[in-house]
Backbone bond lengths (Angstrom), bond angles and torsions (degrees), N, CA, C in turn:
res aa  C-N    CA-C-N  psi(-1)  N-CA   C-N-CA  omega(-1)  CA-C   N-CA-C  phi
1 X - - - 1.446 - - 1.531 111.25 -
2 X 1.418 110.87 -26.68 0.991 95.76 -175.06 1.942 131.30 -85.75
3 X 1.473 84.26 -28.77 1.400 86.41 157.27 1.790 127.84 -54.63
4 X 1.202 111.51 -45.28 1.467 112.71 178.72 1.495 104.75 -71.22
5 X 0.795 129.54 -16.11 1.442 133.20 172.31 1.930 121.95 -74.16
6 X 1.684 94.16 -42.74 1.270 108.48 175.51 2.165 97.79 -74.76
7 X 1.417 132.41 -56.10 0.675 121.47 156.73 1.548 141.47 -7.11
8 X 1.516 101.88 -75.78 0.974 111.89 176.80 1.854 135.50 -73.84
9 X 1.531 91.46 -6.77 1.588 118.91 162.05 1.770 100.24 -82.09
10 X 1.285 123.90 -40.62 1.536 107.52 -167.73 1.624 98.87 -84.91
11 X 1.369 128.20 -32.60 1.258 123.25 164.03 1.524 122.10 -45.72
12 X 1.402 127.30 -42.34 1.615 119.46 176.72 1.067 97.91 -76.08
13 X 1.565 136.87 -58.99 1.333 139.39 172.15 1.862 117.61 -13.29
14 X 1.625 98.13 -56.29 1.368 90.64 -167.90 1.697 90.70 -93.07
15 X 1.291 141.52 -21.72 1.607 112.01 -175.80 1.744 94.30 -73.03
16 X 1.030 130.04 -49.70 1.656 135.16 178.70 1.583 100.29 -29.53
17 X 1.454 134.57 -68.10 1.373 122.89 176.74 1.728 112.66 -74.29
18 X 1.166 83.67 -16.22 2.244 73.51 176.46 1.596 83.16 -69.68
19 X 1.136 115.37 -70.76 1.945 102.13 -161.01 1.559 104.62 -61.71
20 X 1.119 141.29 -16.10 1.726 112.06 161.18 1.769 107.22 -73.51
21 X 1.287 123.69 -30.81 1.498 100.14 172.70 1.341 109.16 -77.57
22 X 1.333 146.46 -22.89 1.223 121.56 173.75 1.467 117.24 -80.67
23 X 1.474 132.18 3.12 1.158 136.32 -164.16 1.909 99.09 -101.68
24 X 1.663 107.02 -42.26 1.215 132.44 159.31 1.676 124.05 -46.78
25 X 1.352 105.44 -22.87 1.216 100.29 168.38 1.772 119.68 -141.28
26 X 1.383 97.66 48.49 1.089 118.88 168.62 1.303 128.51 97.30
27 X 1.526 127.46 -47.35 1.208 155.43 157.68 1.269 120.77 -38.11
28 X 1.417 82.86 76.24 1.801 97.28 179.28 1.093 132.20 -121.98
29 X 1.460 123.87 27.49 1.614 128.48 125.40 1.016 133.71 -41.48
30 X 1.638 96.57 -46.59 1.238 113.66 -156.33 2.039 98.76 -107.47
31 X 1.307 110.06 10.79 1.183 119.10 -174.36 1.857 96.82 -105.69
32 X 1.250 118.57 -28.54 1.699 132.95 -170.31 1.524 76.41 -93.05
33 X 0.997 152.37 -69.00 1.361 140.15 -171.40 1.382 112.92 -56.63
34 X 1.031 138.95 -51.49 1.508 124.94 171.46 1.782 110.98 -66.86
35 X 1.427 116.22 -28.18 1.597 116.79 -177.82 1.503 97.01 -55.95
36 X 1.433 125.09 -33.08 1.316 136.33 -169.74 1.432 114.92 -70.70
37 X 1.603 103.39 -44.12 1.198 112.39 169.35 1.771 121.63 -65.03
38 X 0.854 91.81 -25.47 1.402 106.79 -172.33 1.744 99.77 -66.69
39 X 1.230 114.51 -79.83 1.568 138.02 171.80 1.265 84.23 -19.42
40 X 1.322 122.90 -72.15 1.825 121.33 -146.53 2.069 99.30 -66.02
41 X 1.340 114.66 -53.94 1.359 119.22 159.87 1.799 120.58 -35.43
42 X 1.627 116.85 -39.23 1.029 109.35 172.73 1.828 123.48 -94.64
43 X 0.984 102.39 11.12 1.597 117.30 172.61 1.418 111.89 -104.00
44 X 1.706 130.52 -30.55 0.945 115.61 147.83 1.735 141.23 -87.09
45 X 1.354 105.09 19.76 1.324 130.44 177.50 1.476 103.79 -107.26
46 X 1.481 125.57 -31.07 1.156 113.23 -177.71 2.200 100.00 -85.65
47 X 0.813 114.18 -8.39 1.524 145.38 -137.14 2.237 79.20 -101.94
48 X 1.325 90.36 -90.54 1.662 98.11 172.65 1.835 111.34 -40.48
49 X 1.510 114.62 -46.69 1.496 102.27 -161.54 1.867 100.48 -84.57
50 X 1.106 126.06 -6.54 1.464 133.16 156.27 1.486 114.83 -57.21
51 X 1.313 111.72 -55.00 1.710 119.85 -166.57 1.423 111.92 -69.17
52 X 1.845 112.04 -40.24 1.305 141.26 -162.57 1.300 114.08 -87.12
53 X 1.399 124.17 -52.15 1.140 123.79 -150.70 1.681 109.74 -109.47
54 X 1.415 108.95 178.69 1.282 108.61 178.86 1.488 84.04 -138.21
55 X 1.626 128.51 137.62 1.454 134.90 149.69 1.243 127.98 -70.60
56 X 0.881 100.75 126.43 2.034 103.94 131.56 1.422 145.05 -64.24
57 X 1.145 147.38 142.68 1.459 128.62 -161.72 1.699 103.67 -66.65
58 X 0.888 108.33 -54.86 2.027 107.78 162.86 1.314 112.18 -42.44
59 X 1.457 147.43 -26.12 1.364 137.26 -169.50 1.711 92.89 -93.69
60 X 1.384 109.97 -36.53 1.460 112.04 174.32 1.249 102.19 -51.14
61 X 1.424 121.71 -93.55 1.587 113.25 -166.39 1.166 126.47 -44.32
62 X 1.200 128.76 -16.06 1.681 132.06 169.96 1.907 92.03 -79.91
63 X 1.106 139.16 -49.71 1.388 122.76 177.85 1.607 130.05 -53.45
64 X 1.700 93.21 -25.27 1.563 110.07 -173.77 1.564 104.36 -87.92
65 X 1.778 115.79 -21.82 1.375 115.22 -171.38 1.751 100.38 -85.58
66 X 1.451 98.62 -39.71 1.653 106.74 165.83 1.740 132.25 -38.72
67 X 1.396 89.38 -43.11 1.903 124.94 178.31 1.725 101.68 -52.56
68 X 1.847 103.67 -74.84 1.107 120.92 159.85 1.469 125.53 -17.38
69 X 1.124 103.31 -61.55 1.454 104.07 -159.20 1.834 90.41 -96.84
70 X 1.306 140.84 -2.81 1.136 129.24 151.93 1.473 118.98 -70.79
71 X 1.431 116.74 -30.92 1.335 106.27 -163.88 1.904 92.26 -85.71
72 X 1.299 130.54 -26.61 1.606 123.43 177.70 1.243 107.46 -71.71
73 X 1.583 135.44 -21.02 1.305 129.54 149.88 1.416 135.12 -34.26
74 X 1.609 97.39 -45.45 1.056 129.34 -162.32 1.650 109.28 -82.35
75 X 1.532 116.59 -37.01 1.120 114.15 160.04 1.588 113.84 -73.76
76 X 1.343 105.94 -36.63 1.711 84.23 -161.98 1.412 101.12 -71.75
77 X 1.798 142.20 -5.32 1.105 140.31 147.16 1.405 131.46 -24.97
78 X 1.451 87.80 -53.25 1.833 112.61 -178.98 1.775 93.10 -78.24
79 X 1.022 136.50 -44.66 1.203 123.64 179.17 1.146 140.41 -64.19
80 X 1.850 102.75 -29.38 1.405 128.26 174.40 1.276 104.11 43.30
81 X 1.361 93.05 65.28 1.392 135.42 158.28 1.652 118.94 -94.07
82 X 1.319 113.20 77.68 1.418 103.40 -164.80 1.570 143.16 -78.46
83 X 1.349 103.09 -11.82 1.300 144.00 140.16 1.537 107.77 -28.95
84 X 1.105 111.09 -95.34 1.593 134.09 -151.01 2.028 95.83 -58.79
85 X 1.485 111.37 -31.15 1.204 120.06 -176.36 1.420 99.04 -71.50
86 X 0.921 128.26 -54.72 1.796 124.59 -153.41 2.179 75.96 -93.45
87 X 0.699 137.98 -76.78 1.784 106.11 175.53 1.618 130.55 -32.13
88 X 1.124 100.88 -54.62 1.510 89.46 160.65 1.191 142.26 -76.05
89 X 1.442 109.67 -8.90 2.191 121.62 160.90 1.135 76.86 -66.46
90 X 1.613 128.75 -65.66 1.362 95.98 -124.39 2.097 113.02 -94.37
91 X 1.369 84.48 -35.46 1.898 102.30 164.46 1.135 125.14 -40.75
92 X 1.647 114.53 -58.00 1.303 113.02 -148.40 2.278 87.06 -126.18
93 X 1.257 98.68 -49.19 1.442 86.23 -170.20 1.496 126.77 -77.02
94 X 0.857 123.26 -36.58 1.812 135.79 160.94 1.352 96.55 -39.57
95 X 1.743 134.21 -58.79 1.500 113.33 -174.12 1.357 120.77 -104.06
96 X 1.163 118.47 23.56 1.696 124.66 133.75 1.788 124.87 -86.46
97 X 1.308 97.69 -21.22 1.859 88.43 172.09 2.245 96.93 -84.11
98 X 1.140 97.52 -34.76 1.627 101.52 163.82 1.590 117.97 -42.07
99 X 1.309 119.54 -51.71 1.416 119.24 -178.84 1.724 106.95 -100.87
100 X 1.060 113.50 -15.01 1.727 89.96 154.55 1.174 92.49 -87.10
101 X 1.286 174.26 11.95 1.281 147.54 179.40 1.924 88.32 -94.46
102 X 0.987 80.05 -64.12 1.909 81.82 -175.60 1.951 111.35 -48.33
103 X 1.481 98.19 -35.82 1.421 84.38 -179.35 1.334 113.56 -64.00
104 X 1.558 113.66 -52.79 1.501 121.98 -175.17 1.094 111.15 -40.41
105 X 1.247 106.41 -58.51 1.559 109.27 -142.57 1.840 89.65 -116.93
106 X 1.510 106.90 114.97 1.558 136.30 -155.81 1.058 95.08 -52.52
């Protein structure tokens, strides 16, 4: 499990920085299309660490800060706000899937 777990953490990881460089350099069709991809990657990651895992009260609040910062994604999507998206992949959400990865996985 734990490999598919580590997996599936380096998989959002790397589409999450593919869409801040394509958002970074302008390409933002194709930057709302990977943000998309991304979302769908983090619903079945939140999806796997439900079925799989057991918490700690610390893995909780890093899931709930994770939550957070998916659902303001999620608006600035709807806003197409393209800015605030490639700051928030890359600011705030890249180093919360970073510290659940480290928390989870020992």
């Amino acid at each position: 499990m734990t490999n598919q777990l580590n997996h599936s953490i380096n998989q959002l990881l790397e589409s999450t920085n593919e869409g801040v460089r394509i958002f970074r350099i302008g390409e933002f069709g194709l930057g709302y299309a990977k943000t998309i991809e991304i979302i769908e990657k983090t619903i079945l990651f939140f999806k796997f660490l439900e079925e799989n895992c057991i918490f700690e009260e610390e893995d909780r609040e890093l899931i709930n800060e994770m939550n957070s910062i998916f659902n303001q994604l999620s608006q600035a999507l709807i806003s197409r706000d393209d800015v605030l998206i490639a700051d928030l992949l890359e600011y705030e959400f890249v180093p919360i899937v970073e510290k659940i990865r480290d928390s989870i996985i020992h």
